[in-house]
N, C-alpha and C positions, 0 to 999 in steps of 0.2 A: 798871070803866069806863075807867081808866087804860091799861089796856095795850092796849083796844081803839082809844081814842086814838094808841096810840104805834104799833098796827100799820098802822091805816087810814093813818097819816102815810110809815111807811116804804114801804108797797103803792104809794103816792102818788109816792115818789120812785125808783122802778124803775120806773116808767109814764116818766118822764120823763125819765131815763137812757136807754131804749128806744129814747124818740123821738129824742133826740139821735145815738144810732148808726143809725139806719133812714135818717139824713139826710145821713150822711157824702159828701162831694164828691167828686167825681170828681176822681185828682191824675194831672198833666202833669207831662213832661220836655221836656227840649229834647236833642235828638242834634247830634252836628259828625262827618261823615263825612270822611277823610282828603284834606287839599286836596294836588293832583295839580298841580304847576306846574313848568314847562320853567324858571323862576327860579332855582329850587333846582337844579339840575344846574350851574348858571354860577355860584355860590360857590365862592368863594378857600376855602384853605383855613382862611386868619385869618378870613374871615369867618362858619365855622361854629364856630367857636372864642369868638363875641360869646352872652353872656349876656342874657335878657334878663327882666325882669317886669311880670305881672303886675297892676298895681294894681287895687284893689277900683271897679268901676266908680261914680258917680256917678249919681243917678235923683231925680226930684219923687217925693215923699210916692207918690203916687199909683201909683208903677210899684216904690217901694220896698218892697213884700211879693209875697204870693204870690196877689193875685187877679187874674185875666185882664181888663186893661181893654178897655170896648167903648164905642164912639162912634158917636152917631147924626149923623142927617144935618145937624142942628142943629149939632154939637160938644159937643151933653151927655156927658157921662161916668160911665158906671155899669161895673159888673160881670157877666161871666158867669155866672150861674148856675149853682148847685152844680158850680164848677167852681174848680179854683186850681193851679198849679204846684206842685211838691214842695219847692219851697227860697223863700227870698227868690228878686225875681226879677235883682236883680244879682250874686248871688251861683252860680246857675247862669252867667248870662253870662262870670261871669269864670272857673270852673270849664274851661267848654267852649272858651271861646278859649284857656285854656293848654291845652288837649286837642289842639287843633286847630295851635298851634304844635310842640307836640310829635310830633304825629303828622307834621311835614316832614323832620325830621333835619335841618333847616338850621342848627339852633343850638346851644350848647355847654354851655345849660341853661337849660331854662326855671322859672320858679317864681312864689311868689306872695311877699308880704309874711311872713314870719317862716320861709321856707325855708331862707336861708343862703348862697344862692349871692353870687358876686361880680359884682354886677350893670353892667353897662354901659349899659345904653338900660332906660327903663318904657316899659310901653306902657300907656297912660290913655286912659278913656273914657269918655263921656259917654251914658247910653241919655236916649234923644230922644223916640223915638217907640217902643212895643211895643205892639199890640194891633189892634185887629176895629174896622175905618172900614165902617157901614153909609153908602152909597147909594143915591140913586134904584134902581136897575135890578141893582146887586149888592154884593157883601162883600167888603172889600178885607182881606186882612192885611198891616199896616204897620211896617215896623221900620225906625227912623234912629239910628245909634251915630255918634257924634261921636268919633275918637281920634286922640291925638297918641302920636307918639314925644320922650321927653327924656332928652336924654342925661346919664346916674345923676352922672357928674363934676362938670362945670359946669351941671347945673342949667337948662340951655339945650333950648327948643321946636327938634326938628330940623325935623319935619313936623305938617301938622297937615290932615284932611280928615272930609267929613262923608258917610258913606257911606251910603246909604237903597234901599229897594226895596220894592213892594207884588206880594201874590201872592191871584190870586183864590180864596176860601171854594167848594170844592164841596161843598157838602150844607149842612144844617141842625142837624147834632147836633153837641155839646162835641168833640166828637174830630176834627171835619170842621175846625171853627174851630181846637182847637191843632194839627193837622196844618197847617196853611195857615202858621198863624204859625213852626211849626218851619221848614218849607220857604223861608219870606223870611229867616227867621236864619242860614239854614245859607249863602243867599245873601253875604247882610252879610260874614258870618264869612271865609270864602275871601277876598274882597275885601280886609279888612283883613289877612290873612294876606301873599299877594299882595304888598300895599302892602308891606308893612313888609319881605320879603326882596325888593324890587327898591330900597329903599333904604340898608338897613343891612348 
């Protein structure tokens, strides 16, 4: 009677193993396509010789992991369904914006916190806003990054701007939604890129 116990138990728990893998989410990335800027051709040659980093972005509870936030018309806040990003989601952010400074050749080294380099300027940021604004009539994706430049010496804000853009949802499936979202980021991204070699 014992071992029929202990097998009914374990048959019991590969049922539900099963069901756990059958329900696996669907995982998102976010891409940063190489920003293309006539700024970088007018760098000195000390100015490609400036270091910079990095810092781990900043995010509310809510945008600090890996599920896709969505907002109704109200301002409620829920999640995408079986859906989430591959990493935390500031930790892709900060991934792809060092991607994305690296892919200019404008600088002398980019990196993150415990690379090594001899840093001159951080570049710090704020995610603000990331995710799916349902509306009356259609589906916005939303991305607002808040970032400063400070310069690594004296500890001093050089600049400081708050970059945002929305891009409309075409279709209804998980992929239509992070596709939207990647395309407002990739927006932001350049932007900040941008900024930071027409000032530094």
């Amino acid at each position: 009677m014992r071992r029929r116990v202990i097998r009914t138990m374990l048959f019991g728990t590969s049922l539900l193993v099963g069901c756990a893998i059958s329900t696996t989410k669907q995982t998102f990335d976010l891409g940063v396509e190489s920003v293309v800027s006539s700024v970088n051709n007018m760098r000195t040659a000390s100015q490609k010789r400036i270091q910079i980093l990095i810092a781990n972005p900043d995010a509310l509870k809510i945008l600090d992991g890996q599920d896709i936030v969505v907002r109704d018309l109200y301002g409620s806040i829920s999640y995408l369904k079986d859906a989430q990003w591959g990493d935390r989601l500031p930790n892709i952010v900060q991934a792809r914006l060092a991607r994305a400074f690296e892919n200019t050749h404008g600088f002398g080294g980019v990196g993150k916190p415990g690379d090594g380099l001899a840093i001159n300027y951080q570049i710090i940021t704020d995610i603000r806003l990331f995710g799916i604004d349902f509306q009356e009539n259609n589906k916005l994706a939303h991305v607002e990054i808040a970032a400063k430049i400070m310069d690594d010496k004296t500890r001093s804000i050089r600049q400081t701007r708050v970059f945002s853009t929305q891009n409309p949802v075409l279709g209804v499936h998980n992929e239509d939604y992070a596709k939207a979202l990647d395309e407002a980021f990739s927006i932001v991204i350049k932007d900040i890129v941008n900024w930071v070699l027409k000032d530094i």
